[in-house]
N, C-alpha and C positions, 0 to 999 in steps of 0.2 A: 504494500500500500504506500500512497506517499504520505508526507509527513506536514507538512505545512496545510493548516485547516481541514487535514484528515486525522493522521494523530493524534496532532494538537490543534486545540482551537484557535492557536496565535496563525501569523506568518511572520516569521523571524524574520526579514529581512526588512521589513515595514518598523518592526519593534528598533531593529537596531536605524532605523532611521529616526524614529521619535528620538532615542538617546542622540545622535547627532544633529538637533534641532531643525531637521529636516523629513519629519513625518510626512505629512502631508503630498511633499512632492513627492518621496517615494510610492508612498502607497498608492496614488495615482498611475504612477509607473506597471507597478504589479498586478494592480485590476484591470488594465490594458493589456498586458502579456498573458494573463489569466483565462482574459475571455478568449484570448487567442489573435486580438489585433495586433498584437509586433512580434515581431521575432523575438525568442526566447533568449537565444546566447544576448544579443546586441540590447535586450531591457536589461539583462542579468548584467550583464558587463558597466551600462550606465550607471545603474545602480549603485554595486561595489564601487565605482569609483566616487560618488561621492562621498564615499564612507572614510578617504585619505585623510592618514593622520588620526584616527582617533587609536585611545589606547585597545591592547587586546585585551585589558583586562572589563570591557564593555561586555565582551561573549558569557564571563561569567553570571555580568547583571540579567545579561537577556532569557539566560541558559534559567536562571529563578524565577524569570516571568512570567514563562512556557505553562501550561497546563495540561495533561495529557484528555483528551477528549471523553466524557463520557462512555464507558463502554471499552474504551480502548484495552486495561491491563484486562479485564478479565477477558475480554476476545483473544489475548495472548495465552493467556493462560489455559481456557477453552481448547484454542489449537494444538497446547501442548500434551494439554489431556489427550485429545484424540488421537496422540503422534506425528502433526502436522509440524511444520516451519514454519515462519512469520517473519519476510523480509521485508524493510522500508526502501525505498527510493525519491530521493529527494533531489528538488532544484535547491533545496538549500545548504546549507554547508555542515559539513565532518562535528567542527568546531561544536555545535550543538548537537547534531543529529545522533552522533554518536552515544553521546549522552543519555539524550532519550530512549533511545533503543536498549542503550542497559539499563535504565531505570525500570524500562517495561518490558525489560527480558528478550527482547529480540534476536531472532540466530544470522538474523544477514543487512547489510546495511550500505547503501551505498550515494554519497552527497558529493556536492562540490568542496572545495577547499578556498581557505580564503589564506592570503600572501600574506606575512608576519613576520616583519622584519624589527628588529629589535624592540620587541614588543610596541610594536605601532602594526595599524593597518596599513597596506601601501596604496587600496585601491583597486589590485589588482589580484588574481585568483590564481590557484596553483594546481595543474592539471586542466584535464580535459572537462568540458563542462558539461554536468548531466544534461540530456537534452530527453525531448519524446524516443527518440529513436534509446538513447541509453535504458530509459525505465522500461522497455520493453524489452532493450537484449539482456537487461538482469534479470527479469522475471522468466526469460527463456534459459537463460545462464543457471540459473537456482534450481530448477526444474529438473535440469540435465543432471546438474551436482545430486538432487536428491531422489534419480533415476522413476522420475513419472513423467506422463505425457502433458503436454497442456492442458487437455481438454479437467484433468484434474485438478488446474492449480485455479487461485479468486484474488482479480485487482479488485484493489479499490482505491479512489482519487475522485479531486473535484476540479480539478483545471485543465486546460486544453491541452497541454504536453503529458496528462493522463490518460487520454483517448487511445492510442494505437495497442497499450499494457491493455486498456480494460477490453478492447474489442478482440484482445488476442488469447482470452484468459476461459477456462473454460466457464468461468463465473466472474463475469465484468459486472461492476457495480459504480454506479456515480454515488459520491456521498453529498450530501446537499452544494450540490456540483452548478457551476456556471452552467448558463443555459445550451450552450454549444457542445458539453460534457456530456449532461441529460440528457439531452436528443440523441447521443452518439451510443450511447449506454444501453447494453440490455437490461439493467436492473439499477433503481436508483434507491436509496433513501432520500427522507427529505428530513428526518429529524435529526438532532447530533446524540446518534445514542450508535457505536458502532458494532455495537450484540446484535444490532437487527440485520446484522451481516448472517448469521445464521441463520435467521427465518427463509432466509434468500437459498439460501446453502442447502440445508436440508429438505425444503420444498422441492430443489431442482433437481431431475432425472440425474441418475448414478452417472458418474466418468463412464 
């Protein structure tokens, strides 16, 4: 699943623009990349760079901000009961995501990285950047690792660089997803409760 207002009900990357007194514009940014009107790397990369210069020890304010979504640990926990995996995939960064995913147990985790150089932001990002096409090759990468076919494995995301994971997933789900997500979606929630991922689950014909 991703991680930003799926997860969790924040978008870190908005939060860490409130701390650099530039909320507003960013978040602006993100609800535009979100619904799927800009390109994802070129909003992502905007972004990050007006975040130059602030300290890295900002990641640990934001990192306590975070709330994990309703639903969310015990859906982990759930899947562990059954035997299952529960990987995240995020546009947003290592720095926190990581984080979360151990807080709520998770076995696979993969985000952007953000550049840290002597404890300052620089602006700039480290590695390759998650994009649609990434969250879809780890959900096929995780698959492969935990030797089942797709038609067995369940996205779930609310933004448009979620679409290609959910429609490839033998159980795609929008979670109270941008309207571009839900239309694209075989199965949506609309409340933030993410256990009703199960109702979904166990309703639907076996793998």
């Amino acid at each position: 699943m991703d991680v930003d207002s799926t997860l969790i009900d924040e978008e870190v990357i908005d939060m860490l623009g409130e701390e650099a007194g530039i909320g507003e514009r960013v978040a602006a940014i993100t609800e535009r990349a979100m619904r799927g009107e800009l390109d994802f790397k070129a909003a992502l990369r905007e972004r990050v760079a007006l975040l130059k210069g602030m300290p890295a020890t900002v990641l640990d304010t934001v990192y306590h901000r975070c709330h994990l979504t309703n639903g969310a640990a015990e859906l982990v926990r759930t899947a562990h009961g059954r035997g299952w995996k529960v990987g995240v995939v995020s546009g947003g960064f290592h720095e926190i995501a990581d984080r979360l995913a151990d807080d709520a147990g998770i076995d696979f985790c993969t985000a952007n990285g953000l550049e840290i150089v002597d404890g300052m932001l620089t602006g700039g990002l480290r590695g390759d950047i998650v994009t649609k096409e990434t969250k879809l090759a780890s959900l096929r990468r995780w698959a492969a690792q935990m030797g089942i076919p797709m038609t067995a494995t369940v996205a779930i995301g609310d933004g448009a660089n979620d679409i290609p994971m959910i429609q490839a997933a033998g159980i795609g789900i929008a979670f109270c997803a941008k309207p571009k997500t839900r239309d694209a979606a075989p199965y949506a929630i609309d409340d933030r409760d993410l256990m009703k991922a199960f109702d979904i689950i166990d309703a639907a014909p076996a793998a």
